[in-house]
TORPAKE-515131 format. One record per residue: residue number from 1; residue in three letters; chain; x, y, z of N, C-alpha, C, O, CB in turn. Coordinates in nm, 2 decimals, decimal comma, padded with zeros to 4 digits. Glycine has a CB too. Layout:
N
    nr   rest   kette     n.c1     n.c2     n.c3    ca.c1    ca.c2    ca.c3     c.c1     c.c2     c.c3     o.c1     o.c2     o.c3    cb.c1    cb.c2    cb.c3
   NUM    Ala       A        X        Y        Z        X        Y        Z        X        Y        Z        X        Y        Z        X        Y        Z
...
END
This chain:
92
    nr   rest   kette     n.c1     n.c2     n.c3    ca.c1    ca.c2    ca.c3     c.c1     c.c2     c.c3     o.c1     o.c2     o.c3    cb.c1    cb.c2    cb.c3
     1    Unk       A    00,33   -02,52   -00,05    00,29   -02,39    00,02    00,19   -02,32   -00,07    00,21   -02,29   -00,19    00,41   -02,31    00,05
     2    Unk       A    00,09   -02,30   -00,01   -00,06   -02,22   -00,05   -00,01   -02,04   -00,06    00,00   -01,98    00,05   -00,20   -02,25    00,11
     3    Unk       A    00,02   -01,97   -00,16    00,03   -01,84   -00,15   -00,10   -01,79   -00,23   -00,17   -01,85   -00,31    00,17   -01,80   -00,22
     4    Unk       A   -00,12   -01,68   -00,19   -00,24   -01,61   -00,26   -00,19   -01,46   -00,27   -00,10   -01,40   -00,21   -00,38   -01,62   -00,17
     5    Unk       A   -00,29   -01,42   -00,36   -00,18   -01,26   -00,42   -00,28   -01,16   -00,39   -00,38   -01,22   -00,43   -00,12   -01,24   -00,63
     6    Unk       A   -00,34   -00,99   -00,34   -00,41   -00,94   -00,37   -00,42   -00,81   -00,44   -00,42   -00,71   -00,37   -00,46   -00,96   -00,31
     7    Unk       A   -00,43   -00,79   -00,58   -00,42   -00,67   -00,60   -00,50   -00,57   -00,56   -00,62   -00,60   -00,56   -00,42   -00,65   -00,70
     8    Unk       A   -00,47   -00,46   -00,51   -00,61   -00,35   -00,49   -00,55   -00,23   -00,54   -00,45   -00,23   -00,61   -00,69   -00,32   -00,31
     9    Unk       A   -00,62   -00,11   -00,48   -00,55    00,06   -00,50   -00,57    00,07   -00,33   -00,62   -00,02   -00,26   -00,66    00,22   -00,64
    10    Unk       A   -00,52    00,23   -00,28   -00,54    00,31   -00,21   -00,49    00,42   -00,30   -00,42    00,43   -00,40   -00,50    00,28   -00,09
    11    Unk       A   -00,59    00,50   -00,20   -00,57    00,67   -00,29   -00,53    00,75   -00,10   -00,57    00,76    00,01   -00,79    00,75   -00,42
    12    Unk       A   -00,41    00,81   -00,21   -00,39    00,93   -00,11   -00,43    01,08   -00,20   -00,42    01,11   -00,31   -00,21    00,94   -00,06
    13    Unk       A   -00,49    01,17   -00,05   -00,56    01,25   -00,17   -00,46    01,39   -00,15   -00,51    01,49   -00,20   -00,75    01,29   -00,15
    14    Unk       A   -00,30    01,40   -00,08   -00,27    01,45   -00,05   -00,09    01,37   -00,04   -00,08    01,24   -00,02   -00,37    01,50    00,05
    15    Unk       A    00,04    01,45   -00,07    00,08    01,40   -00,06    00,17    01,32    00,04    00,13    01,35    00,16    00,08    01,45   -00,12
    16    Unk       A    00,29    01,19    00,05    00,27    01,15    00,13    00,46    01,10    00,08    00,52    01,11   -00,02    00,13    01,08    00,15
    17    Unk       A    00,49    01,05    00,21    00,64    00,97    00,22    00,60    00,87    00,33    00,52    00,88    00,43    00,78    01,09    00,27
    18    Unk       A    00,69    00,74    00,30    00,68    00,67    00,36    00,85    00,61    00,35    00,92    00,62    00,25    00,56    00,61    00,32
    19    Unk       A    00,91    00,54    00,48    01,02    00,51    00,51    01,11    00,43    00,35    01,23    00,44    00,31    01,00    00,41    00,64
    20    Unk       A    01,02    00,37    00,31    01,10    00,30    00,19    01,11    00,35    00,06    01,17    00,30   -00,03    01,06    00,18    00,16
    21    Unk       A    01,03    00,50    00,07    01,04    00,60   -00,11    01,15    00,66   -00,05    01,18    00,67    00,06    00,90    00,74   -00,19
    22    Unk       A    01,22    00,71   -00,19    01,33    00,81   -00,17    01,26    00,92   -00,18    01,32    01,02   -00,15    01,46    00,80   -00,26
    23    Unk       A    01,14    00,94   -00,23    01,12    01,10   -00,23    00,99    01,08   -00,19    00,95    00,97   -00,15    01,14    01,19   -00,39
    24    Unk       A    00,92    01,17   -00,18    00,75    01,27   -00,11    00,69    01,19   -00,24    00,74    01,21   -00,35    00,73    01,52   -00,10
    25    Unk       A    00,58    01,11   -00,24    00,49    01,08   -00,36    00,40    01,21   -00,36    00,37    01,30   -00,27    00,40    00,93   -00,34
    26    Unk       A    00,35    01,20   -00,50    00,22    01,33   -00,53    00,07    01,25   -00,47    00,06    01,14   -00,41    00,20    01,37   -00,75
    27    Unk       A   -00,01    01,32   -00,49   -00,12    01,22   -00,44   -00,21    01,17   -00,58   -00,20    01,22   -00,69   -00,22    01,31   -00,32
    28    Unk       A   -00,26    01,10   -00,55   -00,33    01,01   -00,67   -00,33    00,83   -00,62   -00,27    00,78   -00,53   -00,24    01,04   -00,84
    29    Unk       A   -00,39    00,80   -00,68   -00,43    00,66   -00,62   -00,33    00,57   -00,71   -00,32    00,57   -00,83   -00,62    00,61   -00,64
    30    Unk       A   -00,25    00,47   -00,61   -00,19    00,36   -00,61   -00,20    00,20   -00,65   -00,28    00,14   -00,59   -00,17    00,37   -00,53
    31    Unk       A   -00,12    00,14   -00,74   -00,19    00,01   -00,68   -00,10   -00,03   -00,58    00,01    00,02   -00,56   -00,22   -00,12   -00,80
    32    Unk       A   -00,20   -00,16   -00,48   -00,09   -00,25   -00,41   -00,13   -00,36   -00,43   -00,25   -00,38   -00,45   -00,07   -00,24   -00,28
    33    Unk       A   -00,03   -00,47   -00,42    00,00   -00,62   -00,41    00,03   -00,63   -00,26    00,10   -00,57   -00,18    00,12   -00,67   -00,51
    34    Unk       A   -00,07   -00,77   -00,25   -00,03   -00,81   -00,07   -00,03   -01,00   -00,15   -00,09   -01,08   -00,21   -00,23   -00,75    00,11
    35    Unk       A    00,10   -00,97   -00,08    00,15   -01,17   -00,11    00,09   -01,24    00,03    00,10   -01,17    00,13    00,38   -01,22   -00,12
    36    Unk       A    00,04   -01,34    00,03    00,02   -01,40    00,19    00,02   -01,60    00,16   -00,01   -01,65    00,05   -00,19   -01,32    00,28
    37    Unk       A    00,04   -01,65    00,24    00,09   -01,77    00,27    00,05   -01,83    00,36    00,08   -01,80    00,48    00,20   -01,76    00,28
    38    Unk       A   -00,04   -01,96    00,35   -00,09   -02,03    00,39   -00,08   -02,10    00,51   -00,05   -02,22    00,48   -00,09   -02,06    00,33
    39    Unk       A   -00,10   -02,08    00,67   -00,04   -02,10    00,75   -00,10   -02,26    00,80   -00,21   -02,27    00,84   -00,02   -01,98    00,83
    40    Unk       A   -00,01   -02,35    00,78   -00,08   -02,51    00,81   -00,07   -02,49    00,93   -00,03   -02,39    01,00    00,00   -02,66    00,75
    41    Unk       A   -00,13   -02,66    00,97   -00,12   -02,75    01,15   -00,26   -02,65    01,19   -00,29   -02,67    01,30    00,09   -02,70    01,30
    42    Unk       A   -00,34   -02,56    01,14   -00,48   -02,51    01,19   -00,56   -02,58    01,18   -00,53   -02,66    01,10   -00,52   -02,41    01,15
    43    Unk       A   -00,70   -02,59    01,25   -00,83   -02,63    01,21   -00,87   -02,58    01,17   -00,98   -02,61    01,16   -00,91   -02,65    01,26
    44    Unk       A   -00,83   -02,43    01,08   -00,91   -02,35    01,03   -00,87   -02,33    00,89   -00,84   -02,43    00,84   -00,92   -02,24    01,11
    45    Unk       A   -00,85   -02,21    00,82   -00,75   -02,15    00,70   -00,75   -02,02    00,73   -00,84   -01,93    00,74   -00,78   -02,18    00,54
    46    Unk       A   -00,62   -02,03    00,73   -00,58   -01,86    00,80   -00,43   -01,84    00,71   -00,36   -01,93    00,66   -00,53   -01,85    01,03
    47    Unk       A   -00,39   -01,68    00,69   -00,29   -01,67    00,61   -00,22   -01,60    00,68   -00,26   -01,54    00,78   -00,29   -01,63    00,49
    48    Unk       A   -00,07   -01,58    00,63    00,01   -01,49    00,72    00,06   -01,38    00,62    00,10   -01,41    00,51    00,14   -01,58    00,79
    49    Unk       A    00,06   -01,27    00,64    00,10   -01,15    00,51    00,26   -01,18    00,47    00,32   -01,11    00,55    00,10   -00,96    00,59
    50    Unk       A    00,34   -01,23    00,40    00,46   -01,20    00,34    00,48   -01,13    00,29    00,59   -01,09    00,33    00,49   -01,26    00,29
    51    Unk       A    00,42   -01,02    00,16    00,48   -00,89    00,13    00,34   -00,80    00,11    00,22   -00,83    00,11    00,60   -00,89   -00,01
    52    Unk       A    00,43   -00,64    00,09    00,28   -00,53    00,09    00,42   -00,48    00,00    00,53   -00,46    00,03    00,18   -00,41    00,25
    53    Unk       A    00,35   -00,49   -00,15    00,42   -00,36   -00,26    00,33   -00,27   -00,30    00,21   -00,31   -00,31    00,49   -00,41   -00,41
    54    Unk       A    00,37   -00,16   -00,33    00,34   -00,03   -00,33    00,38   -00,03   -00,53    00,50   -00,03   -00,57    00,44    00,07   -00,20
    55    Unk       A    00,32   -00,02   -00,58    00,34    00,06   -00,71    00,38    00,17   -00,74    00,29    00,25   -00,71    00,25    00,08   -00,77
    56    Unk       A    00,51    00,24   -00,79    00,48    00,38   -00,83    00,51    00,38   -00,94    00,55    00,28   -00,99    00,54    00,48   -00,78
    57    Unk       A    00,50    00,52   -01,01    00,40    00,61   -00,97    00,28    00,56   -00,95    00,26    00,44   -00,95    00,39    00,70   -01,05
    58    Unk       A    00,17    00,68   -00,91    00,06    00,66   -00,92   -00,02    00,58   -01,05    00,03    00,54   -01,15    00,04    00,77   -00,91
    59    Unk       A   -00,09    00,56   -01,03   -00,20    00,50   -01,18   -00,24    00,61   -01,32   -00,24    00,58   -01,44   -00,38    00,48   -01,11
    60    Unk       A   -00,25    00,73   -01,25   -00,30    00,85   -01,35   -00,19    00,91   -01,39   -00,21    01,01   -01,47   -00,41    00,97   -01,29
    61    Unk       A   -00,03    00,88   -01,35    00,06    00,94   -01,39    00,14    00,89   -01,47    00,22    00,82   -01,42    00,10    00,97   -01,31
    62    Unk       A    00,15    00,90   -01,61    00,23    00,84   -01,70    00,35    00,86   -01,73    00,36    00,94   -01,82    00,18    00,84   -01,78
    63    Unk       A    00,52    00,77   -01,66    00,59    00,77   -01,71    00,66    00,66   -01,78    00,60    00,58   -01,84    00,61    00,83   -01,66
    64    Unk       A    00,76    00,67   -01,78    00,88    00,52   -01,86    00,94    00,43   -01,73    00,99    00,32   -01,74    01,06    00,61   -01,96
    65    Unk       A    00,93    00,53   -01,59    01,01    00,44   -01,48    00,90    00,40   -01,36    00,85    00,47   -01,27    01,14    00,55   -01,40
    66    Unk       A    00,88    00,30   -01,38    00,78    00,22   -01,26    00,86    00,13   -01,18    00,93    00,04   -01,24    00,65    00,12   -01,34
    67    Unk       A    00,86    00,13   -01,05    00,91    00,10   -00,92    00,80    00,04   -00,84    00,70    00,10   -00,81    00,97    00,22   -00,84
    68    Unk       A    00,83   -00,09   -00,81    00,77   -00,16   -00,68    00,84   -00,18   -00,62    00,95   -00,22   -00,65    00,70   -00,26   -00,68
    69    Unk       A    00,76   -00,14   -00,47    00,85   -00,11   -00,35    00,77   -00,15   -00,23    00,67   -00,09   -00,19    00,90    00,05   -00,35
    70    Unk       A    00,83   -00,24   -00,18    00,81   -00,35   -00,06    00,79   -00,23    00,07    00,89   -00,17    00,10    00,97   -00,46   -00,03
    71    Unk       A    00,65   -00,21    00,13    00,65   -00,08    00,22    00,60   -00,19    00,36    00,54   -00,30    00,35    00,50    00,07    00,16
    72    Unk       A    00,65   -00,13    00,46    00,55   -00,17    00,61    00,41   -00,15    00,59    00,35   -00,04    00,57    00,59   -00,05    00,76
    73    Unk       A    00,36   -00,29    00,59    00,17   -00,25    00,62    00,16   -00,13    00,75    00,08   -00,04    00,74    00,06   -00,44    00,70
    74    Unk       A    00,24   -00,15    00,87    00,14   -00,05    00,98    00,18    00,07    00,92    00,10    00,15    00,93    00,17   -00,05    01,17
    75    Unk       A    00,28    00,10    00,86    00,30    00,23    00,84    00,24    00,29    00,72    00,24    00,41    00,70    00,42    00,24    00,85
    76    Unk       A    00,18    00,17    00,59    00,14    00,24    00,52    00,00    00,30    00,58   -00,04    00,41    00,59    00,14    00,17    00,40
    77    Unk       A   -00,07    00,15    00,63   -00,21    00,19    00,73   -00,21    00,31    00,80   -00,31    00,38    00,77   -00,22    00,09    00,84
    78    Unk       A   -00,11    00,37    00,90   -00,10    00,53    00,95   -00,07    00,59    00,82   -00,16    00,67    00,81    00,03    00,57    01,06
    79    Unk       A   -00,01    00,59    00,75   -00,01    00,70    00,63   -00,15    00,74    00,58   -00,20    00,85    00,61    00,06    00,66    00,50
    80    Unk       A   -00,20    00,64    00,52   -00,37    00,66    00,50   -00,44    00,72    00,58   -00,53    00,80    00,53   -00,44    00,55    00,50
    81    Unk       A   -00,43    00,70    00,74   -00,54    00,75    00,85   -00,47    00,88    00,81   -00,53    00,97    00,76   -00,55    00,68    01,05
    82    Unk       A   -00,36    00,90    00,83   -00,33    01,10    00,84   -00,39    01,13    00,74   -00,46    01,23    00,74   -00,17    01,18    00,84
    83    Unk       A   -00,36    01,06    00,62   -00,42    01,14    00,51   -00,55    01,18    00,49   -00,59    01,26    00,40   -00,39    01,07    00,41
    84    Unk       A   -00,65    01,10    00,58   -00,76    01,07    00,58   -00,80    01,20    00,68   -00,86    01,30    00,64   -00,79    00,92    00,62
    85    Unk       A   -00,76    01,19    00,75   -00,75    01,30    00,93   -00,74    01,45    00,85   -00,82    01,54    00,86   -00,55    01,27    01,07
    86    Unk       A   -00,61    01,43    00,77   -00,56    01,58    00,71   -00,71    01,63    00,65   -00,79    01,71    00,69   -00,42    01,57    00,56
    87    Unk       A   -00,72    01,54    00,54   -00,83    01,56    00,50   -01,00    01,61    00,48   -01,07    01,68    00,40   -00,80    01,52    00,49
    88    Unk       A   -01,02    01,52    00,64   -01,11    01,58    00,69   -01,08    01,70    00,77   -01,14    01,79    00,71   -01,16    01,51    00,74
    89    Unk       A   -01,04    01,73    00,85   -01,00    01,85    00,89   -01,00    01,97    00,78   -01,09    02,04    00,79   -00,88    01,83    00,96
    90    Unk       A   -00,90    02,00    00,66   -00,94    02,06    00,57   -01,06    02,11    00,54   -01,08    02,23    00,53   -00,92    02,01    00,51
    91    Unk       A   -01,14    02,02    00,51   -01,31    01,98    00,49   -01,39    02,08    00,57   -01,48    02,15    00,53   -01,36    01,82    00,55
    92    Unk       A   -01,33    02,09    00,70   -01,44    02,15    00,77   -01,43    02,28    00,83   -01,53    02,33    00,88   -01,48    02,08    00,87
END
């Protein structure tokens, strides 16, 4: 089995909760890990998402307790757009 890993960030610029933190994160930018897995019998190469972890804390926040925590992609994806929405609106 073919797995592939991707690190990136998202930044929330405002704070945010999502179903699998126990508490309201601050805002500042995150890393995430997306695991995905190699889906055979295609003519093509295509993957299937197996996990989305969330890093906490933030990146710019330095403590002693770091937590990865396995979040819903659609829901982190809506977290981002509101944050994004909040934000612009703010803005204007």
């Amino acid at each position: 089995m073919t797995v592939r890993t991707t690190d990136t960030k998202v930044t929330f610029r405002q704070p945010f909760m999502l179903n699998a933190l126990d508490t309201r994160q601050p805002a500042g930018t995150y890393r995430l890990v997306i695991d995905e897995e190699e889906i055979f019998g295609l003519s093509f190469l295509a993957y299937r998402r197996t996990a989305t972890m969330l890093h906490i804390p933030a990146i710019s926040i330095k403590s002693s307790r770091h937590q990865v925590v396995e979040v819903d992609p659609e829901e982190l994806a809506a977290a981002l757009d509101a944050d994004a929405l909040a934000c612009r609106t703010v803005e204007e």
